[in-house]
OpenMM code with the backbone's topology and positions (N, CA, C; nanometers):
from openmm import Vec3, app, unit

residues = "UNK UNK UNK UNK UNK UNK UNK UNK UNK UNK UNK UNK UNK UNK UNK UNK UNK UNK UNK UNK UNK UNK UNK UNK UNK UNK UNK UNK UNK UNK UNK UNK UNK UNK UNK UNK UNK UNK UNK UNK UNK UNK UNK UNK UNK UNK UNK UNK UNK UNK UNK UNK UNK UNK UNK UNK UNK UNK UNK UNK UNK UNK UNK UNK UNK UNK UNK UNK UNK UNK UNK UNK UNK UNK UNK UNK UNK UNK UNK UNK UNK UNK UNK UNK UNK UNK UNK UNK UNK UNK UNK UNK UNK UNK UNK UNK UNK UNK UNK UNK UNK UNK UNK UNK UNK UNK UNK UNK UNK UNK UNK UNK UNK UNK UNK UNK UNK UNK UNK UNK UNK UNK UNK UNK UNK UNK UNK UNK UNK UNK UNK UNK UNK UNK UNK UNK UNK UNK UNK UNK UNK UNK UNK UNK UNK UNK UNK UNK UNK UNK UNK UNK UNK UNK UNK UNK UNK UNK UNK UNK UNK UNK UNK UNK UNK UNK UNK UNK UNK UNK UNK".split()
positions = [
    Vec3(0.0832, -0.1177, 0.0000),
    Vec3(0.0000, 0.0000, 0.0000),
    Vec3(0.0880, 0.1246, 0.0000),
    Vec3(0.0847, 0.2019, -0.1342),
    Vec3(0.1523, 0.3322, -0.1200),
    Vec3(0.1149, 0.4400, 0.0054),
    Vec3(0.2193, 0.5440, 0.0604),
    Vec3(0.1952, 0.6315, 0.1425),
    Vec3(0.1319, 0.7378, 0.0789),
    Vec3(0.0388, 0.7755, 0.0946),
    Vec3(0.0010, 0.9155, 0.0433),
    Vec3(0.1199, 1.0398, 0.0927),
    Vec3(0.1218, 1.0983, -0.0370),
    Vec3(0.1751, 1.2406, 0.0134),
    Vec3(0.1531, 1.3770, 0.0641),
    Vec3(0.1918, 1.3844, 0.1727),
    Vec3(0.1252, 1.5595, 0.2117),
    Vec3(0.1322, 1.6590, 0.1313),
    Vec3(0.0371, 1.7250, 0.1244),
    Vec3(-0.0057, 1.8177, 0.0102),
    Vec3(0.0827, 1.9032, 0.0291),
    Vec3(0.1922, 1.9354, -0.1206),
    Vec3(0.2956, 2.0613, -0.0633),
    Vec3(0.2134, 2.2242, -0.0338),
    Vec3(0.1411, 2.2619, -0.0276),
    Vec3(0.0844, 2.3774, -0.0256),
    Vec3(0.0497, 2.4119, 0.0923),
    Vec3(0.0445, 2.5030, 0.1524),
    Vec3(0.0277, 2.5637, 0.2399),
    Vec3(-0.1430, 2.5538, 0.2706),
    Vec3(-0.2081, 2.5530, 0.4043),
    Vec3(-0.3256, 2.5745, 0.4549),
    Vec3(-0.3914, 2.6893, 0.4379),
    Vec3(-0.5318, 2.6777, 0.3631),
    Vec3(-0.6219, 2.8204, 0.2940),
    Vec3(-0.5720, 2.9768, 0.3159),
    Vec3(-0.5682, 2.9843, 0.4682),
    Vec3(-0.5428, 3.1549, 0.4858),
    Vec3(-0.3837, 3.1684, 0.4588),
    Vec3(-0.2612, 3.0241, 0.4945),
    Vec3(-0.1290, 3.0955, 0.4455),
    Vec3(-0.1275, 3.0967, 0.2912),
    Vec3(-0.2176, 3.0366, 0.1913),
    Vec3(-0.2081, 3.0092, 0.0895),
    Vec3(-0.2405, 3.1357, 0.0033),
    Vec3(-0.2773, 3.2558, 0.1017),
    Vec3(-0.3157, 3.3391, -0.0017),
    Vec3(-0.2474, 3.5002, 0.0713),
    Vec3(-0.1618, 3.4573, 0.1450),
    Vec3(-0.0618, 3.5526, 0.1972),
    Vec3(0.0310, 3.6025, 0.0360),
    Vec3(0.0370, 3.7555, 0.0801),
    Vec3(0.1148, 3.8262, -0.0223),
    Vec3(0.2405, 3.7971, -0.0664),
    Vec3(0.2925, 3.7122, 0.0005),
    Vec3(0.4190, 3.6813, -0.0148),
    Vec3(0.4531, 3.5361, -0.1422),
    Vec3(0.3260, 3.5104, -0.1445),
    Vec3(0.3328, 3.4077, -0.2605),
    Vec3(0.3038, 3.4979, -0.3905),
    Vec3(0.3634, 3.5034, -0.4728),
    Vec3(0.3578, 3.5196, -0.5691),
    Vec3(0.2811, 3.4789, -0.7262),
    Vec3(0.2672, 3.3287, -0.6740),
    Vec3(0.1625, 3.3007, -0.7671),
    Vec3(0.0127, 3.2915, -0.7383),
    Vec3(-0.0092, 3.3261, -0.6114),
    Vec3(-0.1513, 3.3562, -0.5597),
    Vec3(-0.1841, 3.5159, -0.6293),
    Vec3(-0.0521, 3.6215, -0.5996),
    Vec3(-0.0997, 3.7415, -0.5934),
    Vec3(-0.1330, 3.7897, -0.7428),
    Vec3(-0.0419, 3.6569, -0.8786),
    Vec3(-0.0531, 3.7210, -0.9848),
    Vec3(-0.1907, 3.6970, -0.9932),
    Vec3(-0.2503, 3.6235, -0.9767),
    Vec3(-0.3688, 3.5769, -0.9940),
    Vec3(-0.4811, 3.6496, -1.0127),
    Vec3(-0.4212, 3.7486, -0.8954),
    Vec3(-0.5799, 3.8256, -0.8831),
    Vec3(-0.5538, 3.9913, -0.9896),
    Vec3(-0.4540, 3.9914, -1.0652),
    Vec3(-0.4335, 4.0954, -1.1468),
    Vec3(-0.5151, 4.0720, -1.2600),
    Vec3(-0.5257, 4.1424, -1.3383),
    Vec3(-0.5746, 4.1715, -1.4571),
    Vec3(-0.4284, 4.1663, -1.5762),
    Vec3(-0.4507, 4.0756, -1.6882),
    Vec3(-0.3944, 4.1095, -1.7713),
    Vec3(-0.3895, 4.2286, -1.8540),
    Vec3(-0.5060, 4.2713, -1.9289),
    Vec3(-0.5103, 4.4348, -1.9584),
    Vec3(-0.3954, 4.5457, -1.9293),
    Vec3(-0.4862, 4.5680, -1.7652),
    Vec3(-0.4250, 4.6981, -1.7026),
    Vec3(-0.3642, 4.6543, -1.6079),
    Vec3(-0.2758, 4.5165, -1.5686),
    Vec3(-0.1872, 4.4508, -1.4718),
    Vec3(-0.1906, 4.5506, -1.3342),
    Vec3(-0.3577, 4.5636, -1.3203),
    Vec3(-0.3714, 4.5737, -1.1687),
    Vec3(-0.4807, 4.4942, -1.1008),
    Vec3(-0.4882, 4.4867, -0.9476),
    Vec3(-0.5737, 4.4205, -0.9359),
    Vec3(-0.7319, 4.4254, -0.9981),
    Vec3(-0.7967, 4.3216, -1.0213),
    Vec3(-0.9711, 4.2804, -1.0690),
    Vec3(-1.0172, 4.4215, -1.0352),
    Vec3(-1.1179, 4.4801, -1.1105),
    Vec3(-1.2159, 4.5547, -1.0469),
    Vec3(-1.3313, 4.5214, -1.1311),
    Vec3(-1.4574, 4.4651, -1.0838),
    Vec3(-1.5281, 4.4146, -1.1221),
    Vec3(-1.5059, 4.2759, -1.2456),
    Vec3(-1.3993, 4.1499, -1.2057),
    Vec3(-1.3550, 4.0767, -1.2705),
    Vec3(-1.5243, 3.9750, -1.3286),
    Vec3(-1.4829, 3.9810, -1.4553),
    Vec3(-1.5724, 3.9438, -1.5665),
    Vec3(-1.4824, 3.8367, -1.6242),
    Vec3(-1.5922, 3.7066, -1.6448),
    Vec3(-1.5283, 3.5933, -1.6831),
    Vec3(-1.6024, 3.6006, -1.8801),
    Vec3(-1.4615, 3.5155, -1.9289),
    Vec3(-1.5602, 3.5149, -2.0968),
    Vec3(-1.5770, 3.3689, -2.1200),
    Vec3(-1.5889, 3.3477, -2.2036),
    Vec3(-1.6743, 3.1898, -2.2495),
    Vec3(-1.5088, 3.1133, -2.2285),
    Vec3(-1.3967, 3.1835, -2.2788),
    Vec3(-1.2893, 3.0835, -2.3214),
    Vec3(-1.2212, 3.0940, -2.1437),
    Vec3(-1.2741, 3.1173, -2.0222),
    Vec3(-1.2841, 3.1311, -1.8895),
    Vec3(-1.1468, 3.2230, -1.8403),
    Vec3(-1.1306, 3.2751, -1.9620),
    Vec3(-1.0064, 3.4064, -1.9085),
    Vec3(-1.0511, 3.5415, -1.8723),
    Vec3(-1.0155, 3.5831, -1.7798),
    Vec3(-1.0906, 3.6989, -1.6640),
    Vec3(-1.0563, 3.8334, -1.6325),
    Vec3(-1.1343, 3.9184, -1.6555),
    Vec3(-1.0559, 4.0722, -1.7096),
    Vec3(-1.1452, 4.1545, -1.6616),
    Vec3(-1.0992, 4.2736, -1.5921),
    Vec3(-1.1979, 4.3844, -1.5617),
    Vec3(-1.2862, 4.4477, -1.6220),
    Vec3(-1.4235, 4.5014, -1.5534),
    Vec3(-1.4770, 4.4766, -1.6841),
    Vec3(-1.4570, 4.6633, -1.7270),
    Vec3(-1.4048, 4.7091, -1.6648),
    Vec3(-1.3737, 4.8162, -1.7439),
    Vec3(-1.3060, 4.8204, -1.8720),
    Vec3(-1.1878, 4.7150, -1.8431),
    Vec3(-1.0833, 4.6613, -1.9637),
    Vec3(-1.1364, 4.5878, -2.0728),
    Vec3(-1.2445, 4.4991, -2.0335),
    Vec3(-1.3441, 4.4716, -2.1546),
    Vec3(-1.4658, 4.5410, -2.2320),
    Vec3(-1.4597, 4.6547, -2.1654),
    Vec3(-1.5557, 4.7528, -2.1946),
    Vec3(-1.4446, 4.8133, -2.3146),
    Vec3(-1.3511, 4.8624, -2.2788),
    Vec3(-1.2261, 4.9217, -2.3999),
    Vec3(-1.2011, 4.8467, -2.4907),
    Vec3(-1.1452, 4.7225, -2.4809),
    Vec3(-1.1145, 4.5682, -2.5961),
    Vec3(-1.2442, 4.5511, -2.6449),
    Vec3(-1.3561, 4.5869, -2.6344),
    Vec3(-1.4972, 4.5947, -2.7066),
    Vec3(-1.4906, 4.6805, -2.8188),
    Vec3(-1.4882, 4.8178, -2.7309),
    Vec3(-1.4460, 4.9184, -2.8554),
    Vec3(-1.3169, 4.9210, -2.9338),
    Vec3(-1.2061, 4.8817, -2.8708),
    Vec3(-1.0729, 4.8761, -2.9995),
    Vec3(-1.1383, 4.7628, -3.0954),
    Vec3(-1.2385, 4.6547, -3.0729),
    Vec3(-1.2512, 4.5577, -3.1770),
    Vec3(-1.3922, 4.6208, -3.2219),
    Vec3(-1.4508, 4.7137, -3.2572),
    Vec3(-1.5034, 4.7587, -3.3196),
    Vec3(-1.6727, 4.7792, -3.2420),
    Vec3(-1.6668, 4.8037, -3.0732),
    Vec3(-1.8197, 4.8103, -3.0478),
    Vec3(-1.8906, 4.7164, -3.0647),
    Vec3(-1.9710, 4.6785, -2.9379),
    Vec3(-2.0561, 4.5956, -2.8547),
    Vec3(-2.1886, 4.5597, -3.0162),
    Vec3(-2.1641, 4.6126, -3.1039),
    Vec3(-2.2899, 4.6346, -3.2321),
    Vec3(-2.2912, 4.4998, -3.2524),
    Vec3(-2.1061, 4.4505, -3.2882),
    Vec3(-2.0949, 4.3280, -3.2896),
    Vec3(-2.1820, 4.1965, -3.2593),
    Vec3(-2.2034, 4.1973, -3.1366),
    Vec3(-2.2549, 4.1003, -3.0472),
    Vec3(-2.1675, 3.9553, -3.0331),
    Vec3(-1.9842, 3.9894, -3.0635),
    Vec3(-1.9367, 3.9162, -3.0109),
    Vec3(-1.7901, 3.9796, -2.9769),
    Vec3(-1.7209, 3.8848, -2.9134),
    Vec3(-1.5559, 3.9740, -2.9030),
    Vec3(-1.4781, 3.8660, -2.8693),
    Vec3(-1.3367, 3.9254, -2.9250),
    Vec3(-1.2234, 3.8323, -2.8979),
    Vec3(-1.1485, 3.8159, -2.7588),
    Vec3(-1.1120, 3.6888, -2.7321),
    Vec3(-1.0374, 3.7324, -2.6122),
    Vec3(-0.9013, 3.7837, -2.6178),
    Vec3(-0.9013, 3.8433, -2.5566),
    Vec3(-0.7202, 3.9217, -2.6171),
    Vec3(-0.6142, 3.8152, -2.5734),
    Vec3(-0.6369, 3.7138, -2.5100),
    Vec3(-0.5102, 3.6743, -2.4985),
    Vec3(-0.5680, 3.5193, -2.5697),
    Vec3(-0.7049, 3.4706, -2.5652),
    Vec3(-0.6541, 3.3022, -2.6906),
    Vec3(-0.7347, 3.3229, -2.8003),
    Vec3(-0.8400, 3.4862, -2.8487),
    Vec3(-0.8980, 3.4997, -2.9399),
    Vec3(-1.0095, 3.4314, -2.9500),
    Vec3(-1.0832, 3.3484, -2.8846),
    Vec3(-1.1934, 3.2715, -2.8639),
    Vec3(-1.2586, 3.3928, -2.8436),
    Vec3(-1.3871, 3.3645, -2.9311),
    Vec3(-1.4767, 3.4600, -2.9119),
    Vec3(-1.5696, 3.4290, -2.8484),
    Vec3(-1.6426, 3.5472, -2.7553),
    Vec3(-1.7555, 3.5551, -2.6385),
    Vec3(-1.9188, 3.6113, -2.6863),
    Vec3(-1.9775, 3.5763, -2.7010),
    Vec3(-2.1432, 3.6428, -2.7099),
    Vec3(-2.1728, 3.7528, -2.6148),
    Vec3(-2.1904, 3.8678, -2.6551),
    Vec3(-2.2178, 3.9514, -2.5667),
    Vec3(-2.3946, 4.0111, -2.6108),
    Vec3(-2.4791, 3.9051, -2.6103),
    Vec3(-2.5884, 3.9678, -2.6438),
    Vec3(-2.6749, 4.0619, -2.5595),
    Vec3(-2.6099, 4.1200, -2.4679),
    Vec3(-2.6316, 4.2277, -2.3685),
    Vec3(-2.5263, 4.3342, -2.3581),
    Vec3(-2.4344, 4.2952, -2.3979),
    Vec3(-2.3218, 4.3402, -2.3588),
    Vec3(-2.2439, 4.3134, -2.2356),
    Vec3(-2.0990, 4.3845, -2.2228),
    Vec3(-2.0181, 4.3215, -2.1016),
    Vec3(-2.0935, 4.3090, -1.9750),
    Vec3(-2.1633, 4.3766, -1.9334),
    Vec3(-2.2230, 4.3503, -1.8502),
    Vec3(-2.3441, 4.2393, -1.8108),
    Vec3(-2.3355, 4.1672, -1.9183),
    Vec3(-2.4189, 4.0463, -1.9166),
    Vec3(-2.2997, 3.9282, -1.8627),
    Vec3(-2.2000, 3.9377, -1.8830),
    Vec3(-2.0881, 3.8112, -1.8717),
    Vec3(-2.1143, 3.8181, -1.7383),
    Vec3(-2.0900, 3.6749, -1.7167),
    Vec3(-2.0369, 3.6245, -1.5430),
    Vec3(-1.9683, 3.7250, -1.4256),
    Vec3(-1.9694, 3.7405, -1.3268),
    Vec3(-1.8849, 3.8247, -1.2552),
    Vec3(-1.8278, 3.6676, -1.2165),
    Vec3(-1.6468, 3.7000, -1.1752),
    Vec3(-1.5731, 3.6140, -1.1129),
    Vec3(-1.5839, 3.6074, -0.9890),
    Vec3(-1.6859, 3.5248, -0.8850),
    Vec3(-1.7048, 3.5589, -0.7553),
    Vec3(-1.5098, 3.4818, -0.7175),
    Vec3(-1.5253, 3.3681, -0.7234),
    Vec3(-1.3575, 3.3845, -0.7105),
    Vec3(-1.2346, 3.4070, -0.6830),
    Vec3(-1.2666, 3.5147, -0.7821),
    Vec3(-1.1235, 3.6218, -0.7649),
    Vec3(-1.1562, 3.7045, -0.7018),
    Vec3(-1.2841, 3.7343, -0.6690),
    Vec3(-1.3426, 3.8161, -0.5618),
    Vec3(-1.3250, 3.7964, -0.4220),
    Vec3(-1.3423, 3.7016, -0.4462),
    Vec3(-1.3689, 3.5791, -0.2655),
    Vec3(-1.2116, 3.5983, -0.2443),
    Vec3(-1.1059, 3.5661, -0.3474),
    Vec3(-0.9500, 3.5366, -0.3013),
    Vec3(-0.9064, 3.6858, -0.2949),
    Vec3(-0.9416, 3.7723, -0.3982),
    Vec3(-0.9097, 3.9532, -0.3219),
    Vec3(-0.9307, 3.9666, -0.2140),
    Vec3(-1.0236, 3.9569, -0.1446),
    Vec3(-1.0739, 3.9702, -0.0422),
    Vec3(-1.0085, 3.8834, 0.0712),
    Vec3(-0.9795, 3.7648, 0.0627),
    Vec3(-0.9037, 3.7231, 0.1386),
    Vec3(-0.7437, 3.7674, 0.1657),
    Vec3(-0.7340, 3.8204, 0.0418),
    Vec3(-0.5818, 3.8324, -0.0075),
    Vec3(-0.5698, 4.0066, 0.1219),
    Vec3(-0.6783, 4.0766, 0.1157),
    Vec3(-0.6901, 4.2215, 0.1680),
    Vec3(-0.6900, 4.2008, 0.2588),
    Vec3(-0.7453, 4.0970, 0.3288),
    Vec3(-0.7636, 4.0770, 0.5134),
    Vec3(-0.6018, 4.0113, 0.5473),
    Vec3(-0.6037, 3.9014, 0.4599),
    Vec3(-0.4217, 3.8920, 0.5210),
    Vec3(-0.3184, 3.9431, 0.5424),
    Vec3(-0.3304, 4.0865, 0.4104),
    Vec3(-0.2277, 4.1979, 0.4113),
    Vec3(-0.2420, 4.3167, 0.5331),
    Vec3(-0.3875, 4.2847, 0.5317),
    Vec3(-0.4459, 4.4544, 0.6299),
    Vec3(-0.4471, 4.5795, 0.5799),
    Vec3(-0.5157, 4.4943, 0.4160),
    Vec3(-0.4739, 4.6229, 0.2539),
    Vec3(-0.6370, 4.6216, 0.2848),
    Vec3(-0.6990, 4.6325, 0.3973),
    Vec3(-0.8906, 4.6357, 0.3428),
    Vec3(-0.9300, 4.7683, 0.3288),
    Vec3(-0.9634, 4.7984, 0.1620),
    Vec3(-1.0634, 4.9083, 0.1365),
    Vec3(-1.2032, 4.9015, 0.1627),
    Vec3(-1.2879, 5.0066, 0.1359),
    Vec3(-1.4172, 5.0198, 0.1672),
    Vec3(-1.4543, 4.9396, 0.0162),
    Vec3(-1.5814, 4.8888, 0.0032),
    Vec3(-1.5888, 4.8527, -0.1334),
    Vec3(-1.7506, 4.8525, -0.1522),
    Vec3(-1.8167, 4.9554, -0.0396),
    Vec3(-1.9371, 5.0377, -0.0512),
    Vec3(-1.9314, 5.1876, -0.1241),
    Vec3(-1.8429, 5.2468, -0.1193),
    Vec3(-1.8209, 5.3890, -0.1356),
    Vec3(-1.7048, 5.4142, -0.2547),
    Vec3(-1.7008, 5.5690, -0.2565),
    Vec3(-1.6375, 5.5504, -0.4422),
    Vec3(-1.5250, 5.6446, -0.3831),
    Vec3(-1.5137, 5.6737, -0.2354),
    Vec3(-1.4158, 5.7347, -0.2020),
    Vec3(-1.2352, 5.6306, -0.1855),
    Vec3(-1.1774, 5.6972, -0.2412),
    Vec3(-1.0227, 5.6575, -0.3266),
    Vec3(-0.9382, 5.6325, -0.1623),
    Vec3(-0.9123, 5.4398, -0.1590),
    Vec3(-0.8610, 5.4595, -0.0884),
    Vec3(-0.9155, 5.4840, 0.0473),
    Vec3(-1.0569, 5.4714, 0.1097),
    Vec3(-1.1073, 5.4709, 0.1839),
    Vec3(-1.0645, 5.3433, 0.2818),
    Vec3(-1.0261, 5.3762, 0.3843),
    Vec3(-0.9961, 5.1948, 0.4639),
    Vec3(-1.1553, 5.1740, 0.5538),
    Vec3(-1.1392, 5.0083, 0.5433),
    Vec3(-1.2470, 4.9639, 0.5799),
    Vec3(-1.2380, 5.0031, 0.7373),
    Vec3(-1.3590, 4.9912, 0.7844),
    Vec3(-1.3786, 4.9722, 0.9355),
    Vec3(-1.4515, 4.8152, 1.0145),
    Vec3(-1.4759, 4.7720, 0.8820),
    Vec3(-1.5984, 4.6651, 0.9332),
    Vec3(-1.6361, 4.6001, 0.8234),
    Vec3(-1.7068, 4.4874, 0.8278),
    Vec3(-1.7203, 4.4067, 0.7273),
    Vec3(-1.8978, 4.3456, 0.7507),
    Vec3(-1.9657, 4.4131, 0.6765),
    Vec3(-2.1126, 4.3348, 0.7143),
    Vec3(-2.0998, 4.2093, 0.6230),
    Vec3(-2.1740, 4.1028, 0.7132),
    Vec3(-2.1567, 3.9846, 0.5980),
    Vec3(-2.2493, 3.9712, 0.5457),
    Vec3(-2.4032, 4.0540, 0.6013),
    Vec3(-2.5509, 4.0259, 0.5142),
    Vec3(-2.5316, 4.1276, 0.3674),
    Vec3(-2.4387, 4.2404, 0.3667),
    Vec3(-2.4582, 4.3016, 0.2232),
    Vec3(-2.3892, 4.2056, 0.0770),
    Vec3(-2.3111, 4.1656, 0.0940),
    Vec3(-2.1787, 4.1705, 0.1698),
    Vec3(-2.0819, 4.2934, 0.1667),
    Vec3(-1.9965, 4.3743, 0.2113),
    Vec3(-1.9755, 4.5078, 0.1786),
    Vec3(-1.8497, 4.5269, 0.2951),
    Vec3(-1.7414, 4.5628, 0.2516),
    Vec3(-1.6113, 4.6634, 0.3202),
    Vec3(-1.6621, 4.7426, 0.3565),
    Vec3(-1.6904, 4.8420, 0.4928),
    Vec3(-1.7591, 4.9275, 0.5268),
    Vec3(-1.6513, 5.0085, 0.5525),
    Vec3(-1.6177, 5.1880, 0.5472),
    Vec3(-1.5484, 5.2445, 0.6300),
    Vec3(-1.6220, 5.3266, 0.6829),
    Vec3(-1.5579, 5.3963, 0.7954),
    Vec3(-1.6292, 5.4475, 0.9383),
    Vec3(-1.7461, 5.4858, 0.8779),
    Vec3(-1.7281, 5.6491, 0.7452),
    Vec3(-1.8778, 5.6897, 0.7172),
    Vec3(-1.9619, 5.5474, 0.6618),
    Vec3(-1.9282, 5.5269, 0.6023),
    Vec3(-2.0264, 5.3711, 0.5136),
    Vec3(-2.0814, 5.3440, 0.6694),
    Vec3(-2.0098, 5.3074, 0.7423),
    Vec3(-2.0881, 5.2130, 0.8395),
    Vec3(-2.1738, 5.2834, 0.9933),
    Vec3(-2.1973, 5.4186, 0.9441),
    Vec3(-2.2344, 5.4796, 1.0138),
    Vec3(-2.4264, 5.4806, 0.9475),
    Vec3(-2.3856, 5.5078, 0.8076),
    Vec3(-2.5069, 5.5120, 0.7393),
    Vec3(-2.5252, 5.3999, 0.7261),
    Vec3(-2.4482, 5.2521, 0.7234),
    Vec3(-2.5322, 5.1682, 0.7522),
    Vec3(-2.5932, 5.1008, 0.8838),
    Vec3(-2.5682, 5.1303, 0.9571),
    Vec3(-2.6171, 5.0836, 1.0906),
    Vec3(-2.7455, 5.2150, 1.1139),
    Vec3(-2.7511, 5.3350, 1.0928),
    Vec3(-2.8504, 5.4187, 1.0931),
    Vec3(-2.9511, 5.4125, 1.0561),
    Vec3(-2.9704, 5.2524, 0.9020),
    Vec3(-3.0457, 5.2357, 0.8363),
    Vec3(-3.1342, 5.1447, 0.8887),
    Vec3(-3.2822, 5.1748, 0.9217),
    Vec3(-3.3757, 5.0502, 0.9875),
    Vec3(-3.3113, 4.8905, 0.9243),
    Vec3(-3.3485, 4.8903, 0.8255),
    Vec3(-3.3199, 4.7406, 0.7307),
    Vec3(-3.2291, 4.7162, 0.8001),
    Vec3(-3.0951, 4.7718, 0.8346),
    Vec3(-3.0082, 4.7072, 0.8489),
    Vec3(-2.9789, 4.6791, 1.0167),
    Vec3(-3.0596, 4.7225, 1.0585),
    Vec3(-3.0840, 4.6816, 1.2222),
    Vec3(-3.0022, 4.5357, 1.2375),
    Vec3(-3.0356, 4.4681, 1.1748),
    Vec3(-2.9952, 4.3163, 1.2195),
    Vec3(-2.9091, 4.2489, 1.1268),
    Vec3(-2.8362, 4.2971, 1.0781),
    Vec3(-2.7066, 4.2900, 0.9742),
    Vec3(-2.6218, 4.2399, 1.1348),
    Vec3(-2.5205, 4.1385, 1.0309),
    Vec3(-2.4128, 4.0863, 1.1209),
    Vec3(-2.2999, 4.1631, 1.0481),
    Vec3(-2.2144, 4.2658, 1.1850),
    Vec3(-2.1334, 4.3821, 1.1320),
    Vec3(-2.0510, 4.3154, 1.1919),
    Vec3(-1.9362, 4.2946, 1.1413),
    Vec3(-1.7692, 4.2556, 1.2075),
    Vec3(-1.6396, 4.3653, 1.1583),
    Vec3(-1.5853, 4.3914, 1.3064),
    Vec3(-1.5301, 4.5275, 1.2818),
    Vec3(-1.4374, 4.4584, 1.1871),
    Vec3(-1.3264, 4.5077, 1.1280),
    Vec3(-1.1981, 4.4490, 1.0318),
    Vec3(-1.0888, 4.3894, 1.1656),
    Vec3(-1.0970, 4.4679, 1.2729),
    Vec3(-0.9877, 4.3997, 1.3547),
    Vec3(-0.9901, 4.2511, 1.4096),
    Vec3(-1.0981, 4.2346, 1.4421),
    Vec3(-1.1590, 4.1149, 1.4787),
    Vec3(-1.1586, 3.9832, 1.3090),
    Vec3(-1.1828, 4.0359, 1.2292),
    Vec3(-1.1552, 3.9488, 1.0739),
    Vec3(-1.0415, 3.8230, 1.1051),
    Vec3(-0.9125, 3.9406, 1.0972),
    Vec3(-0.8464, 3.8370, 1.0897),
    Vec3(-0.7721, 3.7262, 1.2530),
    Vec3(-0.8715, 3.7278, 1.3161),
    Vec3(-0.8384, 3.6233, 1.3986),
    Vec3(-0.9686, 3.5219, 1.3674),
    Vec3(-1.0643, 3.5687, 1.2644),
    Vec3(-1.1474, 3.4501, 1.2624),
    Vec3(-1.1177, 3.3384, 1.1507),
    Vec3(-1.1586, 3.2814, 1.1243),
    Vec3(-1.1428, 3.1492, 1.0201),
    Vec3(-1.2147, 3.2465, 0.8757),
    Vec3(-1.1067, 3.2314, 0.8049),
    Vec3(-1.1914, 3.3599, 0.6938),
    Vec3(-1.3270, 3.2374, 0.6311),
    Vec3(-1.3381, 3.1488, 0.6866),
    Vec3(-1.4607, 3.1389, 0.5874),
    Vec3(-1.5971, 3.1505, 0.6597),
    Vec3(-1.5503, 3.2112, 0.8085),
    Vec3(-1.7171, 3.2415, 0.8471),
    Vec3(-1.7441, 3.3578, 0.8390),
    Vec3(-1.7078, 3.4668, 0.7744),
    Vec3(-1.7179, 3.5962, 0.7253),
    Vec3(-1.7726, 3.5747, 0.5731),
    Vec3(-1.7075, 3.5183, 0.4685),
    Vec3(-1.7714, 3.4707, 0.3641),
    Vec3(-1.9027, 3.4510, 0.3396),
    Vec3(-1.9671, 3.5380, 0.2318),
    Vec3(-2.0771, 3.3952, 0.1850),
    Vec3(-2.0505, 3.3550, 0.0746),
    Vec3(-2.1095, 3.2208, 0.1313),
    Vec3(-2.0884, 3.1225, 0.0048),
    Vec3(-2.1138, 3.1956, -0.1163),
    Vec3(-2.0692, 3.0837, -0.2241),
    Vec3(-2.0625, 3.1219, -0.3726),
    Vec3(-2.1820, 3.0598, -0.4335),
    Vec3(-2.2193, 3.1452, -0.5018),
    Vec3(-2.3902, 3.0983, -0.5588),
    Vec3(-2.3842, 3.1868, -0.6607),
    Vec3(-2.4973, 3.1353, -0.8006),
    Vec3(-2.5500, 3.2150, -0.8688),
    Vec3(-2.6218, 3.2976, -0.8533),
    Vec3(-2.6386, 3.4172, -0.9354),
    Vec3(-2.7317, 3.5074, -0.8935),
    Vec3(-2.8618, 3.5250, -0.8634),
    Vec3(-2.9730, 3.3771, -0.9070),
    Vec3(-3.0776, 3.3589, -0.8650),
    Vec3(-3.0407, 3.3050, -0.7107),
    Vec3(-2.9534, 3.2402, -0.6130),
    Vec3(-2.9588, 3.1847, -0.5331),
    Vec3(-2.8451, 3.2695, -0.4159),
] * unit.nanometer
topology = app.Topology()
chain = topology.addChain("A")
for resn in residues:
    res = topology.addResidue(resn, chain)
    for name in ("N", "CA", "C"):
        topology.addAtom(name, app.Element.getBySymbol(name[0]), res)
């Protein structure tokens, strides 16, 4: 009977510490080689912001089309809505996000203010809150009974009970 081998990789939360390198390329964007912002998956499952596919739309001649190339294997995508019909990458979302709590890089990711640091993390929106965000959200009736976790408290918990699960958008 062969020995099984221990998995060389590191355990979930060291696995996505900044210091690995092939975790962190991960969550970049080829395009504009910065991190995802609003990462959009295409049919050939290569994943690009969708601002950056909003531009590679128009350099290939506008959404009129109703299809587009992928810039890096040329497989073309149906956009019969346009970019904003494609998949969002929950994902690379879920691993940013993990990747931000390990560094103690957490932005707000309610608000459009640049660079805002989080204060708190509601897990019913789901939403990076900073101080103002989470002032107006706790002020808000609805949100009376939201489970709010400050950011300091995050990372001593098990990042996956802050998470919600990954589901489609009907579920």
């Amino acid at each position: 009977m062969a020995m099984e081998q221990p998995c060389p990789y590191p355990p979930f939360p060291q696995a996505l510490s900044s210091s690995r390198p092939e975790v962190a390329s991960l969550l970049v964007c080829q395009l504009c080689e910065r991190l995802y912002k609003q990462p959009r998956i295409l049919s050939c499952l290569h994943t690009f912001c969708h601002k950056c596919l909003q531009y590679e739309v128009l350099k290939q001649g506008g959404e009129g089309q109703g299809t587009m190339a992928c810039p890096v294997c040329a497989q073309h995508t149906a956009l019969p809505r346009g970019i904003a019909s494609l998949p969002d990458n929950h994902v690379i979302t879920k691993m940013q996000e993990a990747e931000a709590i390990m560094s103690g890089n957490i932005h707000c990711t309610n608000c459009d203010i640049a660079g805002a640091i989080a204060a708190a993390r509601c897990n019913d929106c789901p939403e990076f809150l900073c101080a103002h965000c989470l002032d107006t959200h706790d002020f808000m009736k609805v949100n009376k009974s939201h489970n709010v976790i400050p950011i300091c408290e995050l990372s001593q918990q098990d990042l996956t009970a802050f998470s919600q699960p990954l589901s489609c958008q009907t579920h």
